[in-house]
N, C-alpha and C positions, 0 to 999 in steps of 0.2 A: 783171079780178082782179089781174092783174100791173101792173099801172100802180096799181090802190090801195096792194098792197103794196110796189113802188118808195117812193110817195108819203110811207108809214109809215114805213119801215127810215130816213130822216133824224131823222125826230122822233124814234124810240125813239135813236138814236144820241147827239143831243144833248139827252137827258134821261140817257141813261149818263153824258156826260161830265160834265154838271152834276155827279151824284150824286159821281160818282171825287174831283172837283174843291172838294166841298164840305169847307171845314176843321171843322166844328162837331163830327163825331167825334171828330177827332182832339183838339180842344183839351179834350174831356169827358173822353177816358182819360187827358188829361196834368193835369188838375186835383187829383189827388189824391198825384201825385209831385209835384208845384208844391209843393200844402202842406205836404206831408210836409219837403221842403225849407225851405221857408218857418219852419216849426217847428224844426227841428234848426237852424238858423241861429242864432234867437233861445235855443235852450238853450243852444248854446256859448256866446251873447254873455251869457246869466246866468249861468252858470259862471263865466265869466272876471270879469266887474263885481262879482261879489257872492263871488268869491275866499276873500276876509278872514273870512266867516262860512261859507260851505260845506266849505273845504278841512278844516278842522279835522274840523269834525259828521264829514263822509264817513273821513276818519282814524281819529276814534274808532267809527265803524260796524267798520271793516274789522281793526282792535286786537280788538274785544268779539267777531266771528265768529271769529280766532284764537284767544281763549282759551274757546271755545264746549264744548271735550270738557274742560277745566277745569270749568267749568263743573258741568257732569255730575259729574262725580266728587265736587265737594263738594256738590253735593244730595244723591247718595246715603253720604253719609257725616254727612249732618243738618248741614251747614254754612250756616246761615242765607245769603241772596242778599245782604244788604246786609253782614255781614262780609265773605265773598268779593270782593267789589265793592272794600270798601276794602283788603282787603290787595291786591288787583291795579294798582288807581291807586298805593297806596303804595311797591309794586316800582317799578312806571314811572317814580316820581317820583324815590325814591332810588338808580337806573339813572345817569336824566340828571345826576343830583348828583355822583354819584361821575367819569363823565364828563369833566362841567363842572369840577371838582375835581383831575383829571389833569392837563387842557389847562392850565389856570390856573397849577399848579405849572409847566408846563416853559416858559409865557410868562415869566413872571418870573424863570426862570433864565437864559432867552435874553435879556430885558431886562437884567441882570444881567453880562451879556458884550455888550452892545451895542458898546461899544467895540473891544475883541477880536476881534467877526464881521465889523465893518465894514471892519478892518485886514484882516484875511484877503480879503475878500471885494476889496478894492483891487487887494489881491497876485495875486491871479486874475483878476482883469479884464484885466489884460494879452493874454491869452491872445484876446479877442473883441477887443483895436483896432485890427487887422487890416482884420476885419470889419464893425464899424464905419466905419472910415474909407473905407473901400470902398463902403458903402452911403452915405455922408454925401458922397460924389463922383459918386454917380449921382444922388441928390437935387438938388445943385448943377447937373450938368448938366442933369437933366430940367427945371429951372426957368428957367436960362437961356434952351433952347429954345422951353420954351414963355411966359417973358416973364411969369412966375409968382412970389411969396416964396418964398427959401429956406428962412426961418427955420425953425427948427421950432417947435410951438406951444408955448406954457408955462401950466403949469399950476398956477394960483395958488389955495391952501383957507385958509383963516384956522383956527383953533381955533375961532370961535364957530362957524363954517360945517359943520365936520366934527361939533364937539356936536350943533350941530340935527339935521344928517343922522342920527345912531348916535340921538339922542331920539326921531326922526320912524322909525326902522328898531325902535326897542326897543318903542313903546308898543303898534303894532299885535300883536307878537310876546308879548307879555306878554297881549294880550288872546284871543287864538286858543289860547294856552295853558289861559287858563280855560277858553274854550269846550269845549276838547278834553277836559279830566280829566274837569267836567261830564257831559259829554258822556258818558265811557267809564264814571263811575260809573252814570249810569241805565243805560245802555244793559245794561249789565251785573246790574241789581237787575230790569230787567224782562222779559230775556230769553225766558223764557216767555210772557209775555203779550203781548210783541211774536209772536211764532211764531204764535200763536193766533190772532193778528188778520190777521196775512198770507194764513193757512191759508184762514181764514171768509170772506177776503173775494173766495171764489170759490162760486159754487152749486153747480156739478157734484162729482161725487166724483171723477171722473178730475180734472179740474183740480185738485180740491184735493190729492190721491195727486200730481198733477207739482211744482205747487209746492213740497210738503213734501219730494219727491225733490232739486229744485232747493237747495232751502236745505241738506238734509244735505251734498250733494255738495260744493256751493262753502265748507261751512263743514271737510267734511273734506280737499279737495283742499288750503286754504290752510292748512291743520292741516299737513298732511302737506308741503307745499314748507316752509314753518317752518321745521320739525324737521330735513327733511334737507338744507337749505340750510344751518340753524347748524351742524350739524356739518360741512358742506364750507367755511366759512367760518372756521371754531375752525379747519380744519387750514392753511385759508391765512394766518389770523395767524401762528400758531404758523413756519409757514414765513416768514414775512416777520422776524418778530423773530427765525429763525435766521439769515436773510440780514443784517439788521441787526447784528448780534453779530459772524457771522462778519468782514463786512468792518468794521466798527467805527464803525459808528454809536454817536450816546449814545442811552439810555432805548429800547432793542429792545423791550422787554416790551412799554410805550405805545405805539411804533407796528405794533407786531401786531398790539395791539386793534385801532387805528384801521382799519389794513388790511382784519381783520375786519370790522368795521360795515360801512366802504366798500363790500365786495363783494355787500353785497346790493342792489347797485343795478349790474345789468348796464352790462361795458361802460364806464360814467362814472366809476363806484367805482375798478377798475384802475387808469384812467387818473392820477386824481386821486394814488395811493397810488403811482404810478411818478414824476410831477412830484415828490412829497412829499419819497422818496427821494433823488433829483437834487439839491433845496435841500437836504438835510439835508448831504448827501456833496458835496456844493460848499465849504458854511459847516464841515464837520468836519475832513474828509478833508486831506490835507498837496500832495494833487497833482490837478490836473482832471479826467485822465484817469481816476482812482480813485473818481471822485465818478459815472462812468458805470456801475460796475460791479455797482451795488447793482439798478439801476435794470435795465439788464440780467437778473440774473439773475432778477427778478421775473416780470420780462414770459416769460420760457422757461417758469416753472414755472406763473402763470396760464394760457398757452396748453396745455401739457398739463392742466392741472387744468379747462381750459373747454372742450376737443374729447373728453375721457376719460376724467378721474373723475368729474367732473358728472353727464354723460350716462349712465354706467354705473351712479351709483346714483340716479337721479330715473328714471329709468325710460320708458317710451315716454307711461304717460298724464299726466305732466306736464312732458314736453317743447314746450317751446314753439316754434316758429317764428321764427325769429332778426330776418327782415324786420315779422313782427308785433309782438317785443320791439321793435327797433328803432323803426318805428313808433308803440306806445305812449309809447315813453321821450320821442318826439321832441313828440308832441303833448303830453304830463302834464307835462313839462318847462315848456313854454310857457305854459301853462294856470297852472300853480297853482307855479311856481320849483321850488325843491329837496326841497319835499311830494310835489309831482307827479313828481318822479325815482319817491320812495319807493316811490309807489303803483299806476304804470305797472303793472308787473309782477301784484299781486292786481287789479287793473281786469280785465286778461286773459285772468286764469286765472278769474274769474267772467265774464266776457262768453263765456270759452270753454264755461263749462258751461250758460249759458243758453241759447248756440246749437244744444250737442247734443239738449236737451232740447224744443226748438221747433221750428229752422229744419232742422236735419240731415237729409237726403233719406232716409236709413237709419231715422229712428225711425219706429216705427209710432204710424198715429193711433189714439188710444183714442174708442172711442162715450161718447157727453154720456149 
């Protein structure tokens, strides 16, 4: 009996280790993270290829759930959907007009002095040929060593070259604009029957009770960041055109707006509205040092305004995550240019609410 079972204890041994050994499990539970992979691969690369025609549509989605408790109010106030519709498109439109209409004026005053800014702008050059030449001797050296051109490169555009290019940048932009108003007038005349169709196109009644949760929520969270974003926004223009005044900027008023808009794009916006600054107070100002000062005090009162006021009135439930702003910003940026700045941020805050709603370890699951 012990010499059978000797005999046995090999076989059963090397039928375990086959079994251990054998990959075909494994490759079954990695088939559905493969595709899942597989898929999300090819969504990003249609996002990205098909750009020109999505980034608009999803713009005007994410505009038409902003003006969603508008909405509401002129239904009950008997305001037919297709008026509402178009007084909302006609704001947005006569927005960017007035905007567009600003910038315009102060290009042409700066056109206007070109000669004058360039003069100045000589006059202060001084100040970097220091540095310059310093960099323009490590260049030299770095090329001798390594037996390389010094030159530096030159940059040659014709007029016909720069037309094409501002033709070939205008027509696509001209066209995503239609898409987008299009776009924001249905979306906005069918509102209800898009919800309808979302709701229905689930069987259970819990599902449909989530999704309808889902949809209030992300349309009141992005309602609610709006609101209390413009108003922290109105008070950083408003600060930015007092800085502008005080140190003596021209046209303060305009770039408080600008500063305004700016900031609702975490992060980039500042950035852009401290550079802004800088050129402005370089080309105004009488002295270099003078031209840091604007820019300076900006950056002090954004930083209090972004660790303190912010945070104190947006509140804990739509506080976001600074590495996931960041993140967003970095990927929508890349994705879809200066759209995908815009829209980083509402991406987030509905990716945020669809996760509490599904994924979140805390919700309870509801019986079908």
């Amino acid at each position: 009996m012990n010499s059978v079972t000797t005999e046995l204890r090999p076989e059963k041994s090397r039928v375990a280790d086959t079994v251990q050994s054998d990959p075909q499990p494994f490759w079954r539970a990695a088939q559905p993270v493969f595709a899942a992979g597989i898929f999300l691969l090819l969504f990003v690369a249609f996002l990205y290829l098909a750009r020109s025609l999505i980034a608009p549509i999803v713009a005007a989605i994410i505009v038409s759930i902003m003006f969603g408790p508008l909405a509401v109010q002129a239904s009950r106030l008997r305001i037919p959907n297709s008026v509402f519709a178009a007084i909302v498109v006609g704001a947005v439109l006569v927005a960017m007009n007035v905007g567009l209409v600003m910038l315009g004026g102060v290009v042409s005053g700066w056109a206007e002095r070109a000669p004058e800014i360039a003069a100045t702008l000589k006059a202060k050059a001084a100040f970097f040929e220091r540095p310059i030449a310093a960099w323009r001797e490590l260049q030299i050296s770095l090329a001798t060593i390594f037996g390389t051109a010094a030159d530096p490169p030159k940059l040659e555009l014709s007029p016909g070259t720069i037309l094409t290019q501002v033709v070939e940048w205008l027509t696509p932009a001209v066209g995503q604009l239609v898409v987008f108003f299009g776009m924001l007038f249905f979306l906005l005349l069918s509102r209800n029957r898009q919800r309808q169709f979302l709701v229905l196109k689930f069987e259970s009644h819990n599902n449909r009770l989530r999704v309808l949760r889902i949809l209030n929520e992300i349309e009141e969270n992005l309602t609610r960041y709006v609101k209390v974003v413009s108003v922290v926004n109105i008070g950083v223009g408003a600060a930015a055109a007092l800085i502008a005044f005080v140190v003596g900027l021209p046209n303060p008023v305009l770039w408080g707006v600008v500063a305004g808009l700016l900031n609702f794009i975490p992060y980039v916006g500042p950035a852009i509205v401290v550079v802004l600054l800088f050129v402005l107070g370089v080309v105004s100002l009488p002295t270099l040092p003078a031209a840091f000062l604007a820019p300076a005090m900006f950056v002090a009162f954004t930083t209090v305004e972004g660790h303190l006021i912010t945070p104190g009135i947006i509140g804990r439930q739509l506080t976001l995550s600074p590495l996931a702003t960041f993140v967003s910003l970095a990927f929508w940026t890349w994705m879809w240019g200066p759209l995908g700045t815009l829209l980083a941020t509402p991406f987030l805050i509905a990716a945020y609410v669809v996760y509490e709603h599904t994924v979140a370890p805390d919700e309870p699951n509801l019986p079908d």
